[in-house]
C-alpha positions as CSV (number, residue, x, y, z in Angstrom):
1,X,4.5,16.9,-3.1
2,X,5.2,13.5,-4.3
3,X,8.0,11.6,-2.1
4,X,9.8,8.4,-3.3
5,X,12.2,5.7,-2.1
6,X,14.7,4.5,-5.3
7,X,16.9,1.8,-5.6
8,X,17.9,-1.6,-4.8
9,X,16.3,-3.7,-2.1
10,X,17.4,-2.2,1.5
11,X,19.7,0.3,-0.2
12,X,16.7,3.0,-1.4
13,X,17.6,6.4,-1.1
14,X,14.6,9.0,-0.2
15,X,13.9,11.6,-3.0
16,X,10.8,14.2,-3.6
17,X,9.3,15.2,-7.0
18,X,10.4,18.9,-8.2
19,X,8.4,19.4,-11.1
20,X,9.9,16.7,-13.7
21,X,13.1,16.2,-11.9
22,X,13.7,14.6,-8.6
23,X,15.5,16.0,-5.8
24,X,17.6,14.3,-3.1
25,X,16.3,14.4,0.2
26,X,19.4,13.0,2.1
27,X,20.5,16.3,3.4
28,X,16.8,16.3,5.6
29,X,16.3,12.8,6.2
30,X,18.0,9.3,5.7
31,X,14.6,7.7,4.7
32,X,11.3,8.3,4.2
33,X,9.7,6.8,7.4
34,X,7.7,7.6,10.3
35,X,10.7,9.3,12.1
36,X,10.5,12.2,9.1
37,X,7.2,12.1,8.8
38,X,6.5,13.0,12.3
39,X,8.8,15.9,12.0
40,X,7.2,18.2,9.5
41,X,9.1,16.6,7.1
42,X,6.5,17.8,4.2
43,X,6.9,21.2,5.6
44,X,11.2,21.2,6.0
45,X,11.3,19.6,2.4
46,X,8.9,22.7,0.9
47,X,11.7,24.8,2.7
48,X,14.9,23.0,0.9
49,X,12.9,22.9,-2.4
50,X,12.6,26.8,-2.0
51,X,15.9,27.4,-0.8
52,X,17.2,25.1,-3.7
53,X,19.3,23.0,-1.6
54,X,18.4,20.0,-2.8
55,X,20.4,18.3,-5.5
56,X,19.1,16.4,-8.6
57,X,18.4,12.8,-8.8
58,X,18.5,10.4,-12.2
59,X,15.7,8.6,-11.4
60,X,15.2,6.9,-15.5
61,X,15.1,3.3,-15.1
62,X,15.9,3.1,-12.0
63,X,13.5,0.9,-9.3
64,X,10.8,2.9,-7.4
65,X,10.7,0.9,-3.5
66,X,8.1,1.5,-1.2
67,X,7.6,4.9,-0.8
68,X,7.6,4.9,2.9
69,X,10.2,2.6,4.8
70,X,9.6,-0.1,8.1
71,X,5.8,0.9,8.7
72,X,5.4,-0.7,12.2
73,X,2.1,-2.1,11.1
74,X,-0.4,-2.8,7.9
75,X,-3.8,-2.2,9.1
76,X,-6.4,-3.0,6.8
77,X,-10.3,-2.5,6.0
78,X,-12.1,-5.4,4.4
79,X,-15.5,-4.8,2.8
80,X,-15.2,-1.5,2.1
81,X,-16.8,-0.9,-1.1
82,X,-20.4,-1.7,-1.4
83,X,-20.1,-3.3,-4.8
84,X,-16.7,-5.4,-3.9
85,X,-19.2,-6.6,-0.4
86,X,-22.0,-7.6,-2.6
87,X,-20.2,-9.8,-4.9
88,X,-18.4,-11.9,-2.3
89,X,-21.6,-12.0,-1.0
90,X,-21.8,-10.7,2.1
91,X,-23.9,-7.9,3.2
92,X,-22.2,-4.2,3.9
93,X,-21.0,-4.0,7.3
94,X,-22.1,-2.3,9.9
95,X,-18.9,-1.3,11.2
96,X,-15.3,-1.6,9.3
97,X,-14.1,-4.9,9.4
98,X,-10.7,-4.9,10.6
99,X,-7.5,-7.2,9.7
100,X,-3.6,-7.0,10.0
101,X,-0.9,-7.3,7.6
102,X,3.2,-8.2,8.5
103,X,5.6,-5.4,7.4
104,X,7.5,-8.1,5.8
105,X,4.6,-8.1,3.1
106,X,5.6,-4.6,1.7
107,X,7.3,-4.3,-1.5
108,X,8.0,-1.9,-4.2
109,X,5.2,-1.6,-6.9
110,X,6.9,-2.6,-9.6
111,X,8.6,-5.7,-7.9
112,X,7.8,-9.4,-8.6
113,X,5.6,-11.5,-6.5
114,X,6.3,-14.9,-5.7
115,X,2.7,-16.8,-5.7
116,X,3.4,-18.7,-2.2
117,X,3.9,-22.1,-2.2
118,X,0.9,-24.5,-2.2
119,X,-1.2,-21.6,-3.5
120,X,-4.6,-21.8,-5.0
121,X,-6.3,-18.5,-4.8
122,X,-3.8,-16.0,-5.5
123,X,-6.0,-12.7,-5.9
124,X,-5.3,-9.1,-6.6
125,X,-6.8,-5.7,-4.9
126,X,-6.6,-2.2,-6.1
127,X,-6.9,-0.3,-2.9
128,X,-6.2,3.9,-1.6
129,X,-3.5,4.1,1.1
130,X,-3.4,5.7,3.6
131,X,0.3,6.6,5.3
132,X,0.0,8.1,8.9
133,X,1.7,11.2,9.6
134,X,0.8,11.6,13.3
135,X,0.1,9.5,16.2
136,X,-4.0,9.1,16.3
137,X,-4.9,7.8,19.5
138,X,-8.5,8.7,20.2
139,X,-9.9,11.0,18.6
140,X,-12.7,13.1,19.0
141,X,-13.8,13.3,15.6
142,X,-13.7,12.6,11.9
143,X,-12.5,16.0,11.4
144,X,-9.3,15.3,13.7
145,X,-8.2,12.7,11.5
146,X,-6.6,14.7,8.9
147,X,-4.3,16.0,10.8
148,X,-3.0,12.6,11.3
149,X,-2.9,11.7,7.4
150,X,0.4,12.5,5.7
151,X,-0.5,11.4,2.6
152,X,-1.4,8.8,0.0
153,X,-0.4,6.0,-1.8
154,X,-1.6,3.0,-4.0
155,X,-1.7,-0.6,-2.7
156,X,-2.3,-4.1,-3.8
157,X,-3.8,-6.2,-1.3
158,X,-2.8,-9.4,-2.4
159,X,-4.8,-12.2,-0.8
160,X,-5.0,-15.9,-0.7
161,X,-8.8,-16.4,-1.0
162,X,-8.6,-20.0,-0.1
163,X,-6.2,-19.3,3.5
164,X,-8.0,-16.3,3.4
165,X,-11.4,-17.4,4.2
166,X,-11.6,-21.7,4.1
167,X,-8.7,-22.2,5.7
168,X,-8.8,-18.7,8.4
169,X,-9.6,-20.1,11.7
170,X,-12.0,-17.2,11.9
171,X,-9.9,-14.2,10.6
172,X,-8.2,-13.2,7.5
173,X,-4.7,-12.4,8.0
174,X,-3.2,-16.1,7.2
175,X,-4.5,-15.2,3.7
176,X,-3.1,-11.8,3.7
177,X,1.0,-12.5,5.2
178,X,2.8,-14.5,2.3
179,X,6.4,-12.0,1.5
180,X,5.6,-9.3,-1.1
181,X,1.8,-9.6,-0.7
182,X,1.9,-5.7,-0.5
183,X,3.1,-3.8,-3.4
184,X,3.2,-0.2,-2.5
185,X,3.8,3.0,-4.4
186,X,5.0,4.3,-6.3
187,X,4.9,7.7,-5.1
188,X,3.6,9.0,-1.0
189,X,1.4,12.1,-2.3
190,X,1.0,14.8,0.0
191,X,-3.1,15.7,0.7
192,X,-2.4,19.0,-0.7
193,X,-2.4,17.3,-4.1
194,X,-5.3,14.9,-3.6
195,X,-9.2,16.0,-3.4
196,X,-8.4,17.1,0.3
197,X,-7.6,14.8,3.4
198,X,-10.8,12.3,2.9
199,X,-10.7,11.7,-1.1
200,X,-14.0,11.3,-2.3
201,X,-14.1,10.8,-6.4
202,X,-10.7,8.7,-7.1
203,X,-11.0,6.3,-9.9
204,X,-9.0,3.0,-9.5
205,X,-8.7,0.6,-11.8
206,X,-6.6,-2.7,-12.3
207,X,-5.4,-5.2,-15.5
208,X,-4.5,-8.6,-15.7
209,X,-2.6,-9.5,-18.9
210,X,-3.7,-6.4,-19.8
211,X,-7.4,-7.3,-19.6
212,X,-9.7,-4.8,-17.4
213,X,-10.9,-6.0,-13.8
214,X,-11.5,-3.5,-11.6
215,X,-12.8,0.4,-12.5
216,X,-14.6,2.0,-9.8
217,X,-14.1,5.1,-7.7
218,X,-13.7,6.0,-3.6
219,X,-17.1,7.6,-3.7
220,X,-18.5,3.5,-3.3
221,X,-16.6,3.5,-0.1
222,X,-18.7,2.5,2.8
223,X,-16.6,4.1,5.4
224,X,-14.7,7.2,4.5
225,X,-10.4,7.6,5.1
226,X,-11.7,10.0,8.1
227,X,-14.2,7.9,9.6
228,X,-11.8,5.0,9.1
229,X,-9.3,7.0,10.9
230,X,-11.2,8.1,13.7
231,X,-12.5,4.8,14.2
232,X,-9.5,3.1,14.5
233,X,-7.7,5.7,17.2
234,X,-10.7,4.0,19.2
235,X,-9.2,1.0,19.7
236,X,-5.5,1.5,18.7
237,X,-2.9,4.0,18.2
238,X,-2.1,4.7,14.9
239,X,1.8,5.8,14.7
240,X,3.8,7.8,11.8
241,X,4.7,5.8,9.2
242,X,1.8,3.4,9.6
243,X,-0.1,2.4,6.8
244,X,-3.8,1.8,6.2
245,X,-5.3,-0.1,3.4
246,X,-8.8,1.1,3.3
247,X,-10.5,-1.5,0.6
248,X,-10.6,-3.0,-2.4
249,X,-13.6,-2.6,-4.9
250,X,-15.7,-5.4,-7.5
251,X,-13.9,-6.9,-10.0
252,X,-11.3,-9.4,-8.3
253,X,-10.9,-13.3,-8.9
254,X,-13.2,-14.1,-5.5
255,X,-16.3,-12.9,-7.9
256,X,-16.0,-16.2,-9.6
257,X,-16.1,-14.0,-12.9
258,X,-12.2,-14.5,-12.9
259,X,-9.4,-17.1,-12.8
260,X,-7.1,-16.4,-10.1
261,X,-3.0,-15.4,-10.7
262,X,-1.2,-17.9,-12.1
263,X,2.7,-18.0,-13.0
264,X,3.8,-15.4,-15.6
265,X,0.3,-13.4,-15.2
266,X,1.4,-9.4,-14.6
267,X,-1.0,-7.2,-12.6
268,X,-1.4,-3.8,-13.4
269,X,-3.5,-1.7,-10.5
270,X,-3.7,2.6,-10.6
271,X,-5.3,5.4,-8.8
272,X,-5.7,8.7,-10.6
273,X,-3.0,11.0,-9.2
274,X,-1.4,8.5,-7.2
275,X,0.4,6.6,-9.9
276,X,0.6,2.8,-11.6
277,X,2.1,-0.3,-10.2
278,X,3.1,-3.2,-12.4
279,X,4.0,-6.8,-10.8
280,X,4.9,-9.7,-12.5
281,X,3.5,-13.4,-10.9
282,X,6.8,-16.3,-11.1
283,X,5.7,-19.6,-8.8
284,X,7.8,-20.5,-5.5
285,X,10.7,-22.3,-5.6
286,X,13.1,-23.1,-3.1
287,X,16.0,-21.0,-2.1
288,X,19.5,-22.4,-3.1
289,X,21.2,-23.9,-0.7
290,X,24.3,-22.0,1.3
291,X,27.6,-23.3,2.1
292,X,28.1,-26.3,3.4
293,X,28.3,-25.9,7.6
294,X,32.3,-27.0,7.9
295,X,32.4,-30.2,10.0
296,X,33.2,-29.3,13.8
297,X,37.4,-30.4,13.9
C-alpha cells in the first residue's frame, strides 16, 4: 500500500493509494502518524479497502505533504554508502555514524526550500527512509527489526557542508537543522511492496537543473535498514512514526565535482518504487513585519 498526506500546510488530510484512485482514510484515522501506525493501521486500512468503505479522493494537482505527520525525531546515518565515504574522503566506518535532525526540518517533497541565510554550502542527498512502525528498544537481532519497519519513503538530506563539518563543534547536526531541510515523500510504501523489510537493489538517483548527480543503488550500503535498526534499539528507543534516514550515496556537491545550490536551482531526487520529489531553491529573506504592537494607553 502506498499512504499519503494532501494539502495545504498543517491542513493535510491522510489518504491511501487504491489502484489509480485515492481513497480517504479519515473514517480510520485523522492523520497518518505514529498513533495509526502503531495500531495496525496498514492492516485496518486493507480491511476498509476490502469492505469498500472508503471514499474517493481528487488528488490532481493537488500538494502531496509529508507522508507521515510530527515524527518525534529524525535519526540519521552518515557515511553509509561506501562510494559517498570515499569521495568525502574518509574511510568506511566501522560502525554507523549517527546524527539528529529537528522535526521542524520536514517538509513535503515537492515544497520549496529556502537556502538559510548566510549559506555557503547548500548540498542535496538522495537517501531510503525508513518510517518506524513499532517501538524498537533492544533488540535481539537484525531479524527483529522488521517487525518494527512500517514502511518506506524517499528523503533529501539537505545539508550545510560548511556548518556541517567547518563550523560543527564536533558533530553534524548544526549543518543538518535549517526549516525545510527534509523533503519527505511523496508516498509511505508499505514493505509488502518493496524487495522485503531490508531492501537490497533500489536504485536512487538525483538532478540538478535537470543535470544527473547521483545514480547508485542500496546494495553500496555499508550497513543494511536491519542492522541499522537493530543497532540503534541499542542505544535508543525508536518510537512509531519515527523516521530514519539511512544515507546518501556519491555524487553530491561535497565531492568538489559540483557547485553547491544556489537560488533558483530545482533538485530532483527518486527511488524506484518509492516515487520522485521535486524542490525548488529561492534565497532567505526576511519575514514581513506584523502589526504594529498598539502603544500601552
Amino acid at each position: 500500500m502506498k499512504f499519503a498526506r494532501i494539502g495545504t500546510p498543517g491542513h493535510e488530510r491522510p489518504v491511501v493509494q487504491d489502484g489509480a484512485a485515492w481513497r480517504d482514510l479519515s473514517p480510520l484515522t485523522a492523520d497518518v502518524d505514529g498513533a495509526f501506525l502503531a495500531s495496525d493501521g496498514a492492516a485496518r486500512t486493507r480491511e476498509a479497502l476490502a469492505a469498500g468503505t472508503l471514499a474517493p479522493v481528487e488528488a490532481a494537482g493537488v500538494r502531496f505533504g509529508a507522508p507521515v505527520a510530527r515524527p518525534s525525531a529524525i535519526l540519521c546515518v552518515g557515511m553509509n554508502y561506501a562510494a559517498h565515504a570515499a569521495e568525502s574522503g574518509s574511510a568506511p566506518p566501522e560502525a554507523p555514524v549517527v546524527f539528529l535532525k529537528t522535526p521542524h526540518t520536514i517538509a513535503g517533497p515537492d515544497d520549496t526550500v529556502t537556502i538559510p541565510r548566510g549559506s555557503r554550502k547548500t548540498d542535496w542527498e538522495v537517501e531510503l527512509a525508513v518510517v518506524i512502525g513499532r517501538r524498537a528498544l533492544y533488540l535481539d537481532s537484525p531479524e527483529q527489526a522488521r517487525a518494527a519497519i512500517a514502511g518506506y519513503t524517499v528523503a533529501n538530506d539537505l545539508s550545510e557542508r560548511a556548518w556541517q563539518l567547518e563550523e560543527s563543534g564536533g558533530q553534524w547536526s548544526k549543518g543538518k537543522c535549517a526549516p525545510g531541510f527534509t523533503p519527505l515523500g511523496p508516498w509511505l510504501v508499505t514493505p509488502d511492496e518493496v524487495d522485503g523489510a531490508d531492501p537490497a537493489g533500489l536504485r536512487l538517483r538525483s538532478w540538478v537543473n535537470g543535470e544527473p548527480r547521483q545514480d547508485s543503488t542500496t546494495a553500496d550500503l555499508i550497513f543494511g535498514v536491519d542492522v541499522l535498526v537493530h543497532t540503534l534499539s541499542q542505544y535508543l528507543a525508536l518510537e512509531p512514526g519515527d523516521v530514519l534516514l539511512t544515507g546518501t550515496p556519491e555524487g553530491v556537491a561535497l565531492s568538489g565535482r559540483f557547485p553547491y545550490l544556489r537560488p533558483g536551482d530545482v533538485v530532483e531526487t527518486e527511488i524506484d518504487g518509492l516515487g520522485r520529489q521535486r524542490q525548488e531553491y529561492v534565497a532567505w529573506a526576511p519575514e514581513p513585519a506584523g502589526p504594529a504592537a498598539e502603544s500601552p494607553a
